[in-house]
N, CA, C and O of each residue as an XYZ file, in Angstrom:
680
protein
N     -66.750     68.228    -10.077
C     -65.822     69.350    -10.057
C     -64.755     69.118    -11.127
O     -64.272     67.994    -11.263
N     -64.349     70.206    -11.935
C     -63.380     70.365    -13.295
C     -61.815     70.579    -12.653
O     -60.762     69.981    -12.874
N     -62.096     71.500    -11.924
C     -60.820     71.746    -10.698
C     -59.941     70.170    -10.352
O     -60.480     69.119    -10.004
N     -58.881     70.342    -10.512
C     -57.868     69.800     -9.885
C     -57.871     69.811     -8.654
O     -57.679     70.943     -8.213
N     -58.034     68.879     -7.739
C     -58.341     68.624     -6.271
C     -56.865     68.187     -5.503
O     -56.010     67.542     -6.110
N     -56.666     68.698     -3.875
C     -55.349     68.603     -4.048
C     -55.660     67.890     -2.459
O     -56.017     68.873     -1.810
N     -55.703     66.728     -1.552
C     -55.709     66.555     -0.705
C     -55.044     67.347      0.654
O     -53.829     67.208      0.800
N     -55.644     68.018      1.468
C     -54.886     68.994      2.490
C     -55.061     68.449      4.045
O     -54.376     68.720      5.031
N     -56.594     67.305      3.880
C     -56.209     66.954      5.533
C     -57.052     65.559      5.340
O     -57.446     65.160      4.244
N     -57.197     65.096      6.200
C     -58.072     63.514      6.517
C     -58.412     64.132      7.837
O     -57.812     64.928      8.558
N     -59.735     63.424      7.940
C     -60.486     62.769      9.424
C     -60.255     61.515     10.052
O     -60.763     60.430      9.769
N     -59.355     61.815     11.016
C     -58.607     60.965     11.662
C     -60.068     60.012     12.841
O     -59.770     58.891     13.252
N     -61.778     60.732     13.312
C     -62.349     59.921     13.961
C     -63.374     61.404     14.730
O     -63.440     62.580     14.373
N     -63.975     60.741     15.756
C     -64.703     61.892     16.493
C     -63.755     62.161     17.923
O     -62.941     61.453     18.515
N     -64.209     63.341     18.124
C     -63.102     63.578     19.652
C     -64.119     64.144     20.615
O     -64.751     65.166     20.344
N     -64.303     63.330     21.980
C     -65.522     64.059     22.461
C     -67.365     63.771     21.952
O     -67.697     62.981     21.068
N     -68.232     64.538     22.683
C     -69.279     64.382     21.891
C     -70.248     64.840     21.575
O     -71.391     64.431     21.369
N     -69.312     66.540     21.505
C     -70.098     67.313     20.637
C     -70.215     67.577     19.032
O     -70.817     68.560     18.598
N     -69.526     66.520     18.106
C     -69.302     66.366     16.734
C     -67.964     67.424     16.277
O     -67.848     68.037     15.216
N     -66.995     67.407     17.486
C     -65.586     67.871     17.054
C     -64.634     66.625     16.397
O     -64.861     65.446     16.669
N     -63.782     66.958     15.696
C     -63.253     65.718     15.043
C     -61.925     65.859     15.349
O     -61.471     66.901     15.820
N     -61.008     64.492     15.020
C     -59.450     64.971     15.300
C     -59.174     64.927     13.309
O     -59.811     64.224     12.524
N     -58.355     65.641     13.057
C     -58.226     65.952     12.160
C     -56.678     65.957     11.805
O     -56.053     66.761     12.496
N     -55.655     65.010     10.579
C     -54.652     65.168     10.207
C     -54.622     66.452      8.963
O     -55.178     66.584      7.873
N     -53.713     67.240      9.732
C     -53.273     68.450      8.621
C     -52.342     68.110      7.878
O     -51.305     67.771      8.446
N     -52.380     68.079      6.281
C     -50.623     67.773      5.519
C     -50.572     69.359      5.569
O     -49.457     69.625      5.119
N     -50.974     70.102      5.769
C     -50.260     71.726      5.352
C     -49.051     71.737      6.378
O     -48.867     71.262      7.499
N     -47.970     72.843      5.074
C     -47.004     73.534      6.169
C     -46.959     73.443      7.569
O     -46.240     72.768      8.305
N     -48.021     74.389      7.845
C     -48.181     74.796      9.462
C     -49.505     73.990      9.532
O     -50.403     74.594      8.946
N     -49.916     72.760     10.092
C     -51.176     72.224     10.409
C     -52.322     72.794     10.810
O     -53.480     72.399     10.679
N     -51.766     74.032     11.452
C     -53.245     75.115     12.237
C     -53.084     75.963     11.823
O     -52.876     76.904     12.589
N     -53.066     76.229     10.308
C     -52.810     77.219      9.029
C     -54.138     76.334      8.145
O     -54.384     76.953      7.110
N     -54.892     75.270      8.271
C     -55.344     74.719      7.493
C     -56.960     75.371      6.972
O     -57.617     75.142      5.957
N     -57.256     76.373      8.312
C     -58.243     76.949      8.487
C     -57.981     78.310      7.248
O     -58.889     79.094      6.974
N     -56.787     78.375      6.698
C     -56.556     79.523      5.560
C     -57.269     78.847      4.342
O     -57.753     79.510      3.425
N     -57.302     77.418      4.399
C     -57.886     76.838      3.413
C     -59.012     76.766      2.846
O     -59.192     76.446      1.671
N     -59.879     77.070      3.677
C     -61.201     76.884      4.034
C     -62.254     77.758      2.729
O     -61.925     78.911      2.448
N     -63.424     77.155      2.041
C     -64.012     75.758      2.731
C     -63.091     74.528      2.038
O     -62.419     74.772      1.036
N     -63.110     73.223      2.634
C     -62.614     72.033      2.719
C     -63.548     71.488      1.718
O     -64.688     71.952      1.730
N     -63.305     70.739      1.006
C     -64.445     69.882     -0.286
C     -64.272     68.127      0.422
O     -63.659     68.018      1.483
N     -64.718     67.150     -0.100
C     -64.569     65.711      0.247
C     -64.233     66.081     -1.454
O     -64.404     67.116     -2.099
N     -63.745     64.886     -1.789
C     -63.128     64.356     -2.807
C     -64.415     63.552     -4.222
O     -64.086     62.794     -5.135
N     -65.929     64.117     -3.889
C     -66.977     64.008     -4.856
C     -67.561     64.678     -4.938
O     -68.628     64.692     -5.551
N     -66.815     65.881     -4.045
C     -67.823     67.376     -4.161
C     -69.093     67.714     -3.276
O     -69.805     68.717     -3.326
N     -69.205     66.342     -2.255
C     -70.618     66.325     -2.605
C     -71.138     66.819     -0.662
O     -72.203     66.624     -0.076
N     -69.510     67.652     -0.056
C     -69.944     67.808      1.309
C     -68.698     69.157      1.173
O     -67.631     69.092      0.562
N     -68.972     69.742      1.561
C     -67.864     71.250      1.983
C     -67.685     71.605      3.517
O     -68.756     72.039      3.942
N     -67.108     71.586      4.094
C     -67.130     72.200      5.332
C     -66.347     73.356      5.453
O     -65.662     73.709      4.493
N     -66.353     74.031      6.559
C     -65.540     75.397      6.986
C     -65.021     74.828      8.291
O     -65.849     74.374      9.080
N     -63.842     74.809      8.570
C     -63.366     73.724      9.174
C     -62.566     75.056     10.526
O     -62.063     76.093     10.095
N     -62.587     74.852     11.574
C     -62.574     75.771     12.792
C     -61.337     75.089     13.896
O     -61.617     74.194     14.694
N     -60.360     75.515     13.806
C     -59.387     74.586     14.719
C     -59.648     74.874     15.948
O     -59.681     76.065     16.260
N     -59.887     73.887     16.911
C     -59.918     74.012     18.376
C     -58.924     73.710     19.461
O     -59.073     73.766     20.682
N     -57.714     73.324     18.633
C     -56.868     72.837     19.800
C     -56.026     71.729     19.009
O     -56.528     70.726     18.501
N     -54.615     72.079     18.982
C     -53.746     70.686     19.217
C     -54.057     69.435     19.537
O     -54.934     69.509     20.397
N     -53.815     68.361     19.314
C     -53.804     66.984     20.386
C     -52.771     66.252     19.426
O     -52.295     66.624     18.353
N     -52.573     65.061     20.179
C     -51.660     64.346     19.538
C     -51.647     63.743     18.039
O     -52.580     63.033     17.661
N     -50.635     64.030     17.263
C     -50.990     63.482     16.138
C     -52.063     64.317     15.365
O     -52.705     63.568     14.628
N     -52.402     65.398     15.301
C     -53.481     66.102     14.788
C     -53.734     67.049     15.606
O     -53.050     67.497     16.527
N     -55.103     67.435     15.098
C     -55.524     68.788     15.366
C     -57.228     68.379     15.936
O     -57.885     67.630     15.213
N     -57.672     68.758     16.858
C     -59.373     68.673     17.193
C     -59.881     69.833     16.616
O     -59.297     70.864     16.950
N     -60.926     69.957     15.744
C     -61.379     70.749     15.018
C     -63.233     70.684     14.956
O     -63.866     69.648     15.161
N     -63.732     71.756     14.696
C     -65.164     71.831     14.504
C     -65.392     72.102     13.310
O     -65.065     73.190     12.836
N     -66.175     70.882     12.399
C     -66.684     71.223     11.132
C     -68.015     71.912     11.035
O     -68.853     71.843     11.935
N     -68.167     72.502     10.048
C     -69.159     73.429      9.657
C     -70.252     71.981     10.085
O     -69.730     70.962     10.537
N     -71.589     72.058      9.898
C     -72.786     71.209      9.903
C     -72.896     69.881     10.508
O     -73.865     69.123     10.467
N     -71.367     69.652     11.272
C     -71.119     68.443     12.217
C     -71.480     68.665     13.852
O     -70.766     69.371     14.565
N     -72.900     67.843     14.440
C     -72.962     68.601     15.532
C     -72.957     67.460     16.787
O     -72.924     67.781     17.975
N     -72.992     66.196     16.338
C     -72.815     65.068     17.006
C     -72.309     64.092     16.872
O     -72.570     63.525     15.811
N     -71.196     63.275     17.981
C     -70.654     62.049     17.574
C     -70.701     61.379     16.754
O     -69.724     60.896     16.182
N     -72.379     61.095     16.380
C     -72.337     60.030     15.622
C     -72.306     60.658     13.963
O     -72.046     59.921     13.012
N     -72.609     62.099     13.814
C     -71.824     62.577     12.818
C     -70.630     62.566     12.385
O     -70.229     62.385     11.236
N     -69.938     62.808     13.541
C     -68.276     62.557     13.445
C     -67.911     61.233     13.499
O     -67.026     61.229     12.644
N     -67.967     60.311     13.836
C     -68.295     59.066     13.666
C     -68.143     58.542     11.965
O     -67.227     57.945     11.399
N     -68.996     58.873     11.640
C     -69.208     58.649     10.200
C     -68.501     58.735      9.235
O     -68.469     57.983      8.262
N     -67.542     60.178      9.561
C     -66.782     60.968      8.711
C     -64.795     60.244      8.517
O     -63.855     60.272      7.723
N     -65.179     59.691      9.871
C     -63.841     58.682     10.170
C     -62.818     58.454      8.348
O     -63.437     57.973      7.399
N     -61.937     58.702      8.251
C     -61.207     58.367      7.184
C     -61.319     59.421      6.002
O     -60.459     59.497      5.125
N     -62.578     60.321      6.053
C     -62.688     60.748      4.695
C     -61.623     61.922      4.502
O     -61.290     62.589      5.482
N     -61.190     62.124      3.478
C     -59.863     63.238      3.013
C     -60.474     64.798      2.794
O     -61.647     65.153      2.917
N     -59.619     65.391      2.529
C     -60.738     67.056      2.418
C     -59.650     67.453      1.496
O     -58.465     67.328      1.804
N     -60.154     68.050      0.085
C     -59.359     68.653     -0.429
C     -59.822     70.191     -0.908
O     -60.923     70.634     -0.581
N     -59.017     70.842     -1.591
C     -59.004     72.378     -1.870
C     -58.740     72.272     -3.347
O     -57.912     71.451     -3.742
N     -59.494     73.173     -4.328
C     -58.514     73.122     -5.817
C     -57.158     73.518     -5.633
O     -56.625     74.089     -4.682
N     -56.775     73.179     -6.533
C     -55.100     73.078     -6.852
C     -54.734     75.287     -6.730
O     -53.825     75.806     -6.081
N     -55.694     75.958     -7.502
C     -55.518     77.117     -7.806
C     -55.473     78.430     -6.518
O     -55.061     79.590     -6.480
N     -56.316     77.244     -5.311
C     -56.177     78.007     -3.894
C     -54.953     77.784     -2.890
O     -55.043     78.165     -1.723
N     -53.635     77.062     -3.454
C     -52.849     76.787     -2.763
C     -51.725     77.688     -3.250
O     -51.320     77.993     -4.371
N     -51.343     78.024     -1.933
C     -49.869     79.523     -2.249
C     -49.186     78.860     -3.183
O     -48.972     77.649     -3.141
N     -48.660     79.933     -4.427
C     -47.295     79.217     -5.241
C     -45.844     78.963     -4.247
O     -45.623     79.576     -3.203
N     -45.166     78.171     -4.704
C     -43.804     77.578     -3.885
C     -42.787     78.379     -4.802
O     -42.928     78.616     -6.001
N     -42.077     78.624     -4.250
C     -40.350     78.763     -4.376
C     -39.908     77.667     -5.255
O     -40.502     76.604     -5.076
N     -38.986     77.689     -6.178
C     -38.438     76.942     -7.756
C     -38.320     76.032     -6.683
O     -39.356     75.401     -6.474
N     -37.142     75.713     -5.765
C     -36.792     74.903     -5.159
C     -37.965     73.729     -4.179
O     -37.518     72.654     -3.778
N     -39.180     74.063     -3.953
C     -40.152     73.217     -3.495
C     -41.010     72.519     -4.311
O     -40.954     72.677     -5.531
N     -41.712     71.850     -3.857
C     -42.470     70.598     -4.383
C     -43.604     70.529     -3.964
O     -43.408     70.327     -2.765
N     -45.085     70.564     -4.165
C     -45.975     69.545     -3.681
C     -45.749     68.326     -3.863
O     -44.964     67.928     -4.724
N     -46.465     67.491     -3.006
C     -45.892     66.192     -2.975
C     -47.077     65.132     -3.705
O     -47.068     63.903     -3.633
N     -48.222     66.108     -4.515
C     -48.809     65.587     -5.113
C     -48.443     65.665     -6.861
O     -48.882     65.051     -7.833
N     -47.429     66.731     -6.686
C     -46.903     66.888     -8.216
C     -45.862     65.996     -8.419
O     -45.558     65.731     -9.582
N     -45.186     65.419     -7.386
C     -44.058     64.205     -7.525
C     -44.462     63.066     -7.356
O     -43.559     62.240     -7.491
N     -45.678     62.541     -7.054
C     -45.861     61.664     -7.491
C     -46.591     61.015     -8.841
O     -47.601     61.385     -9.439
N     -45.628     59.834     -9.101
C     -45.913     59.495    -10.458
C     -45.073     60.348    -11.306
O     -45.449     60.581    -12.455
N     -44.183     60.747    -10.945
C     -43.110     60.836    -12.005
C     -42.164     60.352    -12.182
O     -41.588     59.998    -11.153
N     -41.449     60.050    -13.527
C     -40.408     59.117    -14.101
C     -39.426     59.382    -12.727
O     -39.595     60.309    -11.935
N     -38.376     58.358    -12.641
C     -37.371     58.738    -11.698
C     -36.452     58.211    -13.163
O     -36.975     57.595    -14.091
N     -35.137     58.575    -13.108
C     -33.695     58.107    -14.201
C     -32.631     58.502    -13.170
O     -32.719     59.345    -12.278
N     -31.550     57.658    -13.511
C     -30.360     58.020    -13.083
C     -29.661     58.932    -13.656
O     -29.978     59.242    -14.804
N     -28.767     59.458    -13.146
C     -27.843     60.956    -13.809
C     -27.406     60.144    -15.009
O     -27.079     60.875    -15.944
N     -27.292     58.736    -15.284
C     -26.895     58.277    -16.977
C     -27.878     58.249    -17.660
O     -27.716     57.994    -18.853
N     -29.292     58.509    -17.132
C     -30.269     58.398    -18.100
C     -31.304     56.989    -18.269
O     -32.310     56.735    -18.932
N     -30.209     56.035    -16.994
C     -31.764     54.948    -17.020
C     -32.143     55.654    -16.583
O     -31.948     56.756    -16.070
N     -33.594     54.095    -17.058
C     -34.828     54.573    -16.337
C     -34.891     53.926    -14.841
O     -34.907     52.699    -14.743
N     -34.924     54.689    -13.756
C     -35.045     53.464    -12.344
C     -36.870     53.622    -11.862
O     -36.941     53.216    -10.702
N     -37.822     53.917    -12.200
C     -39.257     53.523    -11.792
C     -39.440     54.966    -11.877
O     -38.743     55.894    -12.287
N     -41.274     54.802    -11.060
C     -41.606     56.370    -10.342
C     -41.988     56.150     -9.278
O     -42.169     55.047     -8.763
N     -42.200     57.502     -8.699
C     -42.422     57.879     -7.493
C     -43.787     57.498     -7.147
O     -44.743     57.941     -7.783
N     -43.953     56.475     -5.897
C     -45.062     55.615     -5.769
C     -46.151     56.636     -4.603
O     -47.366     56.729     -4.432
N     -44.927     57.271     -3.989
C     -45.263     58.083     -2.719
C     -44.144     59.122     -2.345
O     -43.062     59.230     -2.922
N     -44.665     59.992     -1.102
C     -43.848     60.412     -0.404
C     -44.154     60.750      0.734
O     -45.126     61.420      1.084
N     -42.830     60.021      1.739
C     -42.885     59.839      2.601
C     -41.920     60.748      3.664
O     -40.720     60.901      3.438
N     -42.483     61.236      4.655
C     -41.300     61.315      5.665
C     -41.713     60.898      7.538
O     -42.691     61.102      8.258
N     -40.810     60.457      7.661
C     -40.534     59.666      9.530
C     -39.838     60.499     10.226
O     -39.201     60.114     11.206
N     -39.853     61.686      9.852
C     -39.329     62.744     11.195
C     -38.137     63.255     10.746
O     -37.749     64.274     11.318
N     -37.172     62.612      9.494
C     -35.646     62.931      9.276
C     -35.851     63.655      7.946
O     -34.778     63.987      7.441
N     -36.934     63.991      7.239
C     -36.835     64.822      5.710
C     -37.578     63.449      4.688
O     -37.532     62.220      4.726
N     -38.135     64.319      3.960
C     -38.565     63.408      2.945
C     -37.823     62.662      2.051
O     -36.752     62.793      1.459
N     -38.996     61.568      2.150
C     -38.460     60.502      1.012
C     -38.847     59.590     -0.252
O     -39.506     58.572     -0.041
N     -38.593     59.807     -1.106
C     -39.571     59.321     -2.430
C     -39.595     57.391     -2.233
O     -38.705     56.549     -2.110
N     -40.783     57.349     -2.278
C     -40.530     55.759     -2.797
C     -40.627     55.706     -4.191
O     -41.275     56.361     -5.007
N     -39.676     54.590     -4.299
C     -39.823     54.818     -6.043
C     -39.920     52.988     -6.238
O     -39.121     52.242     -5.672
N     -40.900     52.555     -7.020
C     -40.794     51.331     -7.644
C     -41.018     51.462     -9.104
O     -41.705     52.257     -9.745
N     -40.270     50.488     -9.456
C     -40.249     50.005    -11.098
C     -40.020     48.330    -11.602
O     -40.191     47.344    -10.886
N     -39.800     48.336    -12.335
C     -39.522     46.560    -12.873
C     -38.554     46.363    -12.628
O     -38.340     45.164    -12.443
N     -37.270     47.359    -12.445
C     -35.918     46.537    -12.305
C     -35.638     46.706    -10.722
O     -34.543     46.555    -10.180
N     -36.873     47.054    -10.088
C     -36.412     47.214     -9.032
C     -37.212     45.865     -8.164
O     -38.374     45.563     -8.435
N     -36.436     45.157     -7.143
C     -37.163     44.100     -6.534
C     -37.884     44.636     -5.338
O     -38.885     44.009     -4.990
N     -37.653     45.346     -4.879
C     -38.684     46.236     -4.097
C     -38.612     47.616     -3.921
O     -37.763     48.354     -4.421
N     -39.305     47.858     -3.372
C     -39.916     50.045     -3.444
C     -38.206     50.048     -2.645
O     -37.439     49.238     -2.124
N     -38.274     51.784     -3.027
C     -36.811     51.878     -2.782
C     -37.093     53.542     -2.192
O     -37.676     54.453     -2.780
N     -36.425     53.549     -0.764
C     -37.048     55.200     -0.276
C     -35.415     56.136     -0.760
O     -34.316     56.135     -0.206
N     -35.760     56.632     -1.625
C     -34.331     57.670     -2.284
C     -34.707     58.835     -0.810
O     -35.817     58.840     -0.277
N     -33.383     59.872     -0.286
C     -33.918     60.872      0.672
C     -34.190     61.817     -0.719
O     -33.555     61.557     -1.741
N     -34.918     62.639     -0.697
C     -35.522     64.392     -1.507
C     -34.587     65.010     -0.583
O     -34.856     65.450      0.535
N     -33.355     64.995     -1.221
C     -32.226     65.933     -0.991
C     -31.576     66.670     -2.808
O     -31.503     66.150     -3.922
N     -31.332     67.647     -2.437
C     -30.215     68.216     -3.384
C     -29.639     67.237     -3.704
O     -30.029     66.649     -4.712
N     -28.624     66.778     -3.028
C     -27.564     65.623     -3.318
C     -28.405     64.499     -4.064
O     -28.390     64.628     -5.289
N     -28.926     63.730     -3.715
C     -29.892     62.634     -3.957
C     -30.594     62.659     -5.081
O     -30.608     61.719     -5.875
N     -31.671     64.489     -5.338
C     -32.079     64.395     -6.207
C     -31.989     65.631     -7.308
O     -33.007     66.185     -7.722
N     -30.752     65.972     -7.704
C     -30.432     67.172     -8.175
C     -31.550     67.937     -8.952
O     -31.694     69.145     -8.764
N     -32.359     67.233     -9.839
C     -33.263     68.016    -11.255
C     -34.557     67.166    -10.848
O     -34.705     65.946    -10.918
N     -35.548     68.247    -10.359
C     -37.237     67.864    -10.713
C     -37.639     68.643    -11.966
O     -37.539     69.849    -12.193
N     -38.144     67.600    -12.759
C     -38.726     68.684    -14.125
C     -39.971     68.618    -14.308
O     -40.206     67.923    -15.297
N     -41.307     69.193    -13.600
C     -42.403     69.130    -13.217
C     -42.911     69.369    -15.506
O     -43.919     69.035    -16.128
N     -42.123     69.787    -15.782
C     -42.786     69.978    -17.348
C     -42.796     68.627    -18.121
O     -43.784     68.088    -18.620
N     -41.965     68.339    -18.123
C     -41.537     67.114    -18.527
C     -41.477     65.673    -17.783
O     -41.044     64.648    -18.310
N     -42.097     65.801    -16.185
C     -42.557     64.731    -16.011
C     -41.292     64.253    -15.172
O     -41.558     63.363    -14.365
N     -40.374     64.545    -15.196
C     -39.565     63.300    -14.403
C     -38.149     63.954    -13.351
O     -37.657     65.059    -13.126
N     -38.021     63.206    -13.125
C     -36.938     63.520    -11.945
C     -35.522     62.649    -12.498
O     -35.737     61.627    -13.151
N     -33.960     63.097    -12.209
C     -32.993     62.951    -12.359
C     -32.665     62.612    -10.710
O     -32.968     63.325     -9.753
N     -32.049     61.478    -10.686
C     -31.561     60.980     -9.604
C     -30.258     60.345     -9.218
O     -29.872     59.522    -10.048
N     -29.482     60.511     -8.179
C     -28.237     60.365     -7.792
C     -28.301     59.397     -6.233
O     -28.197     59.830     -5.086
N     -28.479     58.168     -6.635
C     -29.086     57.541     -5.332
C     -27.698     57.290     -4.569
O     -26.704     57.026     -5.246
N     -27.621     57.358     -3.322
C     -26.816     57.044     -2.175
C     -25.981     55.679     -3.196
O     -26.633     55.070     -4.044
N     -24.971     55.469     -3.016
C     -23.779     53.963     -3.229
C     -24.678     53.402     -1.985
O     -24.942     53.805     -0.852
N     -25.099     51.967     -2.985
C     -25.817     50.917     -1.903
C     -26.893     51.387     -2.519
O     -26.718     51.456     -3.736
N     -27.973     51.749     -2.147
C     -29.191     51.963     -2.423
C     -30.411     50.884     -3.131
O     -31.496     50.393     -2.818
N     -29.672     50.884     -4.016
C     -30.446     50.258     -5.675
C     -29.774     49.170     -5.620
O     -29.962     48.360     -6.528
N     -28.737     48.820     -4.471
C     -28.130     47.051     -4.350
C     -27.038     46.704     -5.462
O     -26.784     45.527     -5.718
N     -26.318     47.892     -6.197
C     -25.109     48.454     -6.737
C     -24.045     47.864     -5.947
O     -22.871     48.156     -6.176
């Protein structure tokens, strides 16, 4: 595939044992993921049409297209599902995919350089970039706030940053 592939969920295992799976959604709304549909694996080389059946913890139980037994679902344990880049709604100036921020320059409002963005993460309180670089002795979670991170410049690759006093060990 030429398409830009954009990760939208993982197979979290089998649920049950009729080849329903539990399924992690990164979309917006998690049981919106079925707008996505069909789902690709990440070599092209399996598509499903993916059918939400129900909430559960931590995910979603879902019925894939051509999955009809445990030990199908079984199998599938870990694999990611993505969508091209061109089937995902455009965002508002102010939002981000969180696959377009990573790997971009991070600098301070003076213009160092402080690393890039290794990941992004959030634990329930708002997202947070990890950022490592050489001058940094370990990954460093900046919050993806206004304040924090005034300028993403998706053209140019990098982000302008205003890290918390303390942070960077300042």
């Amino acid at each position: 595939m030429d398409k830009e592939l954009i990760c939208v969920a993982s197979i979290a295992g089998a649920y049950g044992v009729k080849g329903e799976v539990r399924l992690k959604s990164f979309t917006a709304d998690p049981e919106a993921i079925e707008d996505y549909n069909p789902l690709v694996t990440e070599d092209g080389r399996h598509i499903y049409e993916v059918g939400v059946l129900r909430p559960t913890k931590n995910g979603l139980v879902v019925r894939l297209s051509s999955v009809t037994t445990k030990e199908e679902a079984d199998a599938l344990k870990g694999v990611e599902l993505f969508v091209p880049r061109d089937r995902l709604p455009s965002l508002p100036d102010d939002e981000f995919y969180h696959a377009d921020l990573i790997g971009l320059e991070v600098f301070d409002t003076g213009g160092t350089a402080l690393g890039r963005v290794k990941s992004v993460q959030n634990h329930g309180a708002g997202d947070l970039l990890e950022i490592h670089g050489p001058g940094l002795k370990n990954t460093v979670l900046l919050p993806f706030t206004r304040a924090a991170v005034p300028t993403v410049d998706l053209t140019a690759g990098r982000i302008i940053a205003d890290p918390p006093e303390g942070l960077l060990g300042e």
